[in-house]
N, C-alpha and C positions, 0 to 999 in steps of 0.2 A: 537491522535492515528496515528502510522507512515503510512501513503499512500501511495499510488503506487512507486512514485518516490521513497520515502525512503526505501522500500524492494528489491527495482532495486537495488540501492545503497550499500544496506546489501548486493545481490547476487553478484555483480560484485567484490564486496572488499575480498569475502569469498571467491569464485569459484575457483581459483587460486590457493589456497592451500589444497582444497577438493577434488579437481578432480584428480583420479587415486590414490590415498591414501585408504589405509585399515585402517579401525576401529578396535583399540584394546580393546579398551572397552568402557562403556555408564556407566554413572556414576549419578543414579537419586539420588536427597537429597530430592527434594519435588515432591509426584507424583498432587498433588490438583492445576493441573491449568484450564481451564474453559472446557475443559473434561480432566477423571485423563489421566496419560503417563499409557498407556500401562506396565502392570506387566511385559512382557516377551519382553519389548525392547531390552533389553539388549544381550539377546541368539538371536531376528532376525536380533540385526545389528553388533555386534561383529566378526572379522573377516572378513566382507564384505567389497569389495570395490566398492568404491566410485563411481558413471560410470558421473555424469554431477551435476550440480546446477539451476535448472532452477524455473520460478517462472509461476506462474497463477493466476494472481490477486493478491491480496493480500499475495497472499501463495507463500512460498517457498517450493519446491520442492527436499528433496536430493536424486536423487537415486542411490538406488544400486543394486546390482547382481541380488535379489529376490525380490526387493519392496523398496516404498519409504517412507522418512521420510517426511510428511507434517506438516511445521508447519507455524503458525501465531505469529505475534507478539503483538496482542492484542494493549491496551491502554497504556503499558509502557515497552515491551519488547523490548530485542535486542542481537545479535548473534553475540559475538565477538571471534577473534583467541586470548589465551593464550600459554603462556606454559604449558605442562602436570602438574596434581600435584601441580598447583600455590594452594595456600589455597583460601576455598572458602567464600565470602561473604554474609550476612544475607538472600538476594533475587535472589542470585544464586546458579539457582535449578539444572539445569543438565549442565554435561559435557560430549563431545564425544572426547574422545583421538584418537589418531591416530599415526598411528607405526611411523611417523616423528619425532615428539615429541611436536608436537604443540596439541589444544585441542580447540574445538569450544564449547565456554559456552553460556549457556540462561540464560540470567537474567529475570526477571519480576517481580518486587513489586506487584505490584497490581494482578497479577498470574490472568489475563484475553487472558492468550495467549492460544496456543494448540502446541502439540509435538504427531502425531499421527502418525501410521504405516499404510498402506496398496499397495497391492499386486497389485494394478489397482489404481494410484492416481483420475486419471483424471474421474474416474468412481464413487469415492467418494460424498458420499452428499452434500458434501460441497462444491465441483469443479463440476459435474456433470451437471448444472444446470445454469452454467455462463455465460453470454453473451462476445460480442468478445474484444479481446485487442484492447484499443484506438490505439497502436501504428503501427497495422496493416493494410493491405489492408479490410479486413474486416468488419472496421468500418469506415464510410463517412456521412455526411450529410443526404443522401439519409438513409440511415437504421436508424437516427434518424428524419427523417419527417414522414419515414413508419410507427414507432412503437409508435408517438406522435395522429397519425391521432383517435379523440375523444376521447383525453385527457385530462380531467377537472385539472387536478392534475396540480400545479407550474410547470415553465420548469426547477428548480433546482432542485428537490428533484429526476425530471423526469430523468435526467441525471448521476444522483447519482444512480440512481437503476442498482442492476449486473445482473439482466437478460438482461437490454438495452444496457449496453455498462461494464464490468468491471474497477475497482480502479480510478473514478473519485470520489475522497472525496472530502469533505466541503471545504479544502483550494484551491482545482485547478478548484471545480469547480465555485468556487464564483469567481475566478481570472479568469476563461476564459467567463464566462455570461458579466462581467464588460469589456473585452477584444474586445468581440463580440458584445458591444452594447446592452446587450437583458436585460433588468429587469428582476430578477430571480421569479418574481411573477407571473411574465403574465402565462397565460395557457400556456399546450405544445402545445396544439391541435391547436392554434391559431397563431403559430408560422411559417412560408412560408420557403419554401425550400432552398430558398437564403438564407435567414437567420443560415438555420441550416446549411447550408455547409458551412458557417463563422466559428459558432461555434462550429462546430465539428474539422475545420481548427488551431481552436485557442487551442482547448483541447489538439490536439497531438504538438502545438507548445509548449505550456508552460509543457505539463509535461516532454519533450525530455529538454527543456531546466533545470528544476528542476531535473532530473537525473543527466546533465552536471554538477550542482551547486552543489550534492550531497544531494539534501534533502532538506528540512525545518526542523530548529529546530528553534521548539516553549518552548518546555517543555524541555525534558530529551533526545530527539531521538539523537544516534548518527549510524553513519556507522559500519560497520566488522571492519573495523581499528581504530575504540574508537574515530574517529574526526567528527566534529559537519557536516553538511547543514547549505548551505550558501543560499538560493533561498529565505528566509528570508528577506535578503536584496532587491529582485523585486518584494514583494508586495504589491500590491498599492492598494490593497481594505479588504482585508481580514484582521481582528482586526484592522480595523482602521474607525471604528465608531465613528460621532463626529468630525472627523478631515477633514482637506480640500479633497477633489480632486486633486491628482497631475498632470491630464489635463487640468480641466476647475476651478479650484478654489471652488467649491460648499462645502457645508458641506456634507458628506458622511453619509446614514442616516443605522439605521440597524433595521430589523426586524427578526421574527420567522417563519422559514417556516422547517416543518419538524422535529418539534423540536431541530432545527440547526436554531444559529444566524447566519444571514446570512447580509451582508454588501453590499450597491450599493452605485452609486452616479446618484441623480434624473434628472439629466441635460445630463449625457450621457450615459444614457442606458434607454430601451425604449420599 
């Protein structure tokens, strides 16, 4: 599933071409993705222009003059610039043309994404309710010791949760627990302030740095401009269960927490 960094990635590569562009038309082939597209997208975004691209967790955000387009990329989506009228392919569902002549397409196979309208994004069920962006002042150490204090629950899965901190998924955040030292097992609740101001130090380092890199591609992800993530190449714990330790040599062992495999190495994280 593409995370944080990779929707950053999507945003930065698309924005540029979006912004300040009018929408000539919305083009659905398939409305069945994990809620349907709205019947009347096409008459509230037609005409409209484009005013920014911004993102809120996972979601992209496009808006325009009267409302935004929120969408998700689900488990195997992504948003790329064509040209207008390119033909279209088995798993791609919509297109949004634009008086340039270029046209932003959604693909998704697995049609686990969403392409939603409203009037008030941020006010949405789905955004409403999300806790603060890692890459912000916001979020510190300090509001993850606050919100761990009698927490029986793992400090991965703790971490991963978006009312606590928004778009730390399974790969950044098993790469910053192994980063920080912390066994992803241990309780949150039993975890010391120090500690967390490491780890929450390590969370906005590596996902700023996986932005820089463009992503992880694991599967299928790639960027707005059709080219792959490279941050693939600095992981040192994540799918690599079984294999050494690239610090201390140890065998890296992996378990289940959260129903997410999740990877440590027993010798340096604690």
């Amino acid at each position: 599933m593409p995370e944080l960094p990779e929707v950053e990635t999507t945003r930065r590569g698309i924005a540029p071409y979006l912004e300040g562009q009018r929408v000539s038309r919305v083009v659905v082939r398939e409305r069945r993705l994990r809620w349907p597209i709205p019947e009347d997208l096409d008459v509230r975004l037609s005409g409209q222009r484009i005013e920014c691209v911004e993102r809120r967790g996972k979601y992209l955000l496009i808006k325009a003059e009267t409302g935004s387009l929120i969408s998700h990329l689900g488990m195997s989506g992504s948003l790329r610039l064509i040209e207008a009228g390119l033909p279209a392919g088995k798993h791609e569902h919509v297109d949004i043309e634009l008086e340039s002549g270029l046209a932003l397409r959604y693909t998704d196979p697995r049609r686990f994404g969403a392409l939603l309208w409203s009037a008030n994004p941020l006010e949405h069920a789905l955004l409403s309710k999300l806790g603060p962006e890692p890459l912000t002042e916001l979020f510190d150490g300090l509001r993850l010791f606050q919100q761990s204090r009698g927490r029986s629950m793992a400090v991965k899965p703790f971490i991963m949760d978006n009312a606590v901190v928004v778009g730390v998924g399974n790969i950044y955040a098993t790469e910053a627990l192994f980063a920080a030292g912390i066994d992803p097992r241990r309780e949150a609740g039993s975890i010391s302030k120090a500690r967390y101001r490491r780890l929450a130090d390590e969370i906005k380092r590596i996902l700023a740095q996986a932005i820089e890199c463009g992503g992880t591609t694991l599967r299928d992800f790639v960027g707005g401009d059709g080219k792959p993530g490279y941050f693939q190449q600095e992981l040192f714990v994540y799918g690599r269960g079984g294999e050494f330790c690239k610090i201390c040599g140890s065998t890296l062992r992996e378990v289940k927490l959260g129903q997410r495999a999740s990877v440590y190495c027993p010798r340096c994280q604690r």
